[in-house]
C-alpha positions, 0 to 999 in steps of 0.5 A, spaced: 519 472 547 524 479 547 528 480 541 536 480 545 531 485 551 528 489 545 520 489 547 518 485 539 512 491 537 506 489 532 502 493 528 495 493 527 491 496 521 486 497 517 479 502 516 475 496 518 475 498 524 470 493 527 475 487 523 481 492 526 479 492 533 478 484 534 484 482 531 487 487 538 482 484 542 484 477 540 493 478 540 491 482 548 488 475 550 493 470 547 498 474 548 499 474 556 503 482 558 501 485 551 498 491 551 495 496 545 497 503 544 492 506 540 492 514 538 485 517 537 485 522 531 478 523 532 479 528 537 484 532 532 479 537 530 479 540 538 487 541 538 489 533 541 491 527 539 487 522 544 493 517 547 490 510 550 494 504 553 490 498 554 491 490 556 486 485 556 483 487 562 482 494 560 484 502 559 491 502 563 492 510 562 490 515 558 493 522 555 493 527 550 499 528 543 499 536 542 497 536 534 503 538 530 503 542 524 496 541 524 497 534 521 494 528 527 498 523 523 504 528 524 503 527 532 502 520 532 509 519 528 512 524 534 508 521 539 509 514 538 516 511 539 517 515 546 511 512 548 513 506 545 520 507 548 517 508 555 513 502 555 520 498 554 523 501 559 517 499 565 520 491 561 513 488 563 510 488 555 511 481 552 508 485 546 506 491 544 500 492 538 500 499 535 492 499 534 493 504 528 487 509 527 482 508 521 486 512 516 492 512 518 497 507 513 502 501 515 508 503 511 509 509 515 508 507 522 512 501 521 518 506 517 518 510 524 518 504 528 524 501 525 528 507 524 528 509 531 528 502 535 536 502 536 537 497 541 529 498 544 524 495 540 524 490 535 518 491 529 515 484 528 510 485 524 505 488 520 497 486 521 492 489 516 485 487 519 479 485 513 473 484 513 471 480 506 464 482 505 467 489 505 473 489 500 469 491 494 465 496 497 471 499 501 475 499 493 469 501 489 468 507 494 471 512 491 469 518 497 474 523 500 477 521 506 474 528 509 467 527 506 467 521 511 471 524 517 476 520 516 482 524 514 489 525 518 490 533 516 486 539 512 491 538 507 489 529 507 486 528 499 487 521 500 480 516 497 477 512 501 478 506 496 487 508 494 488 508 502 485 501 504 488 498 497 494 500 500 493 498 507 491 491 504 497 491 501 503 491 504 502 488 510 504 481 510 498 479 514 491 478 513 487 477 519 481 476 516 474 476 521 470 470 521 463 473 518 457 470 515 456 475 510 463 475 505 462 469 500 467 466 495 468 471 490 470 475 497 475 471 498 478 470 491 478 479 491 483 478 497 487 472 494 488 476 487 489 483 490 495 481 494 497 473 493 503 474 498 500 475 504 499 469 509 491 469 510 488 468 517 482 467 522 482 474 527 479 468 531 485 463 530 491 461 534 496 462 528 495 469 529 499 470 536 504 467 533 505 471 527 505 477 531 512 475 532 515 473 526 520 479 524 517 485 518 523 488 514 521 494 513 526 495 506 523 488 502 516 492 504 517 498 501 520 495 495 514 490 495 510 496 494 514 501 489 512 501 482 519 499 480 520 493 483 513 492 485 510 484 486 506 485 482 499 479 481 499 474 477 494 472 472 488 469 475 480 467 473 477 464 480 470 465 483 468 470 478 474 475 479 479 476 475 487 478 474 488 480 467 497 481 467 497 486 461 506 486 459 508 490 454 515 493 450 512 498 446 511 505 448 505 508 449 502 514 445 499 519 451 494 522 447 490 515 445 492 513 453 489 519 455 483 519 452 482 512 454 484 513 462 475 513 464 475 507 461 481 503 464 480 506 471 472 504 471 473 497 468 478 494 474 475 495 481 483 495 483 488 496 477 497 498 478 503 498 475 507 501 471 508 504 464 512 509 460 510 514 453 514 515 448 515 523 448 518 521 455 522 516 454 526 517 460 521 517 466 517 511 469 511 512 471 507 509 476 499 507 475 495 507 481 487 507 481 482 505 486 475 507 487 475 509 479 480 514 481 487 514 477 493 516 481 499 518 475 506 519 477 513 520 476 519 515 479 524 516 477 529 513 472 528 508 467 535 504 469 537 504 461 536 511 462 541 513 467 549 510 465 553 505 467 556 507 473 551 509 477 547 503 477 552 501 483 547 506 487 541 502 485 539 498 491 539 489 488 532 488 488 532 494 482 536 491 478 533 484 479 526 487 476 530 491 471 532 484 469 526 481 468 523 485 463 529 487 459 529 489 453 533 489 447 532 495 445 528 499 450 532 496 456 527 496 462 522 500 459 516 497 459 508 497 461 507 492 465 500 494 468 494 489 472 488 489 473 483 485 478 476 486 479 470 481 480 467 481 472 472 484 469 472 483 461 479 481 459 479 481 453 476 488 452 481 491 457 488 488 453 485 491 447 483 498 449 491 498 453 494 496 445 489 500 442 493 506 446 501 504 443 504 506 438 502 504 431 508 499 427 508 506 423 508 512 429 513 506 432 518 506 426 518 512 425 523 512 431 525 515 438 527 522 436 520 523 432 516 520 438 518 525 442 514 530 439 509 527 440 503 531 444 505 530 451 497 529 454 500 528 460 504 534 461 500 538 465 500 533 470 507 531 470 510 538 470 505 541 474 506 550 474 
């Protein structure tokens, strides 16, 4: 099942490493001549990387990855395609499946795949295993990946809750272990926070087969970037509930800054993204997990930028820019989503309008809106 003599390589994801490692077990005996590389990033504290290579008959070889820049992610991604490269070049893999690490995110391994595959490797797909039962507790836990053991580098500030947000949604796949403990409102979080992606049994036989369906590493990343993101949908099901706040007016920083606590403490998941009105040019991305809220610039609105360079902006952009057109404001707008198993809807949407501009601050015009207090300056134009 070669793609034109390049060995197909599928990854496997997720801080469920229990859930993570059925799912590797499964595709290794469904899939005969697949093997599972697996770097260990446990061992980084003692100088190494730990390097395994399995089948389903057990370890084939080992070997050690020198820590770079002391960063165990940073000897994973230089270690990982020449041991991939390696493989292909024996020609007896019908499958290679990246076992990634606890910590370790999809995205990133899957670009350094894809970046340096030429004529070898093909990237299939991308897997996050996921344990129902444990997708709130995993979002609610809002611990710092050092604290649990679990970080990548010294510098590593990443949450438990922002990294398994993140693993769960990009990938494409969901395979989901068949536990006795989650219920039906576990399984409606799942569906809200990522309603795009195939849901499978770990334990079924479609999961083999999606092993080889084909990942496209530029729609995923547009997928995830908060200009163009595909965002949730509004939805009410076994108790959870997707609230989809779209706006026009810009937002007064001070009144959304006061609001922050409360807004990251009403969701146990919450992204998008928004603009201020003393920045009008800037859009800003909201990611929040674990109680925690990540704020950022990304860029360029595109009604900001001229004409001209619209040509550089990649279609995809200018598709989501189009939908949320405005007559006045372009694409500037405040499109933010919320899903969290007894969320208050209505409390949410009226805090969220409570921080707009009033009709006289917004009448006053975008000249005056910019001498707004920029509440968020310090975190946007750091010293």
């Amino acid at each position: 099942m070669r793609a034109e003599g390049r060995m197909p390589v599928v990854l496997v994801g997720g801080l469920h490493s229990d859930a993570r490692a059925q799912v590797v077990d499964r595709l290794l005996k469904a899939v005969p001549g697949s093997v599972a590389l697996h770097h260990d990033l446990a061992t980084a504290g003692a100088g190494t990387v730990r390097r395994h290579v399995r089948d389903a008959s057990g370890v084939l070889a080992s070997g050690d990855a020198p820590l770079v820049n002391d960063c165990a992610c940073c000897a994973l991604r230089e270690d990982l395609v020449p041991e991939l490269r390696r493989l292909a070049s024996h020609g007896l893999a019908r499958l290679a499946i990246i076992d990634l690490w606890d910590s370790v995110e999809p995205k990133a391994m899957a670009e350094v795949v894809a970046e340096h595959s030429g004529d070898v490797l093909a990237l299939t797909n991308v897997i996050t295993a996921i344990d129902p039962a444990l997708v709130l507790p995993f979002l609610a836990n809002g611990d710092d990946l050092a604290d649990v053991g679990l970080a990548a580098a010294a510098t590593d500030q990443r949450t438990v809750a922002d990294t398994f947000a993140r693993q769960l949604e990009y990938a494409p796949v969901l395979a989901l272990v068949d536990g006795e403990d989650a219920d039906d409102q576990d399984h409606a979080l799942l569906a809200q926070l990522h309603p795009t992606a195939r849901h499978v049994l770990a334990s079924g036989h479609e999961l083999a087969r999606l092993a080889f369906t084909g990942f496209d590493v530029q729609a995923a990343a547009a997928a995830q970037h908060p200009a163009s993101a595909l965002l949730p949908q509004e939805a009410d099901e076994a108790g959870v509930t997707t609230l989809v706040w779209h706006r026009s007016r810009p937002f007064h920083s001070e009144r959304l800054h006061q609001a922050l606590e409360d807004l990251c403490c009403a969701a146990a998941r919450s992204r998008g993204r928004f603009w201020l009105a003393d920045r009008p040019d800037t859009l800003l991305s909201w990611d929040s997990a674990g109680g925690a809220l990540c704020v950022e610039s990304t860029g360029p609105w595109l009604a900001s930028l001229p004409d001209a360079a619209w040509e550089m902006v990649p279609p995809v952009r200018r598709a989501a820019a189009a939908l949320d057109w405005h007559a006045e404001h372009g694409d500037r707008c405040q499109h933010l989503v919320f899903t969290s198993p007894g969320l208050d809807r209505t409390g949410v949407a009226r805090l969220l309008d409570s921080c707009l501009l009033t009709d006289a601050e917004y009448a006053a015009g975008p000249q005056a809106w910019q001498r707004l207090p920029g509440a968020f300056d310090w975190l946007l134009d750091p010293a």
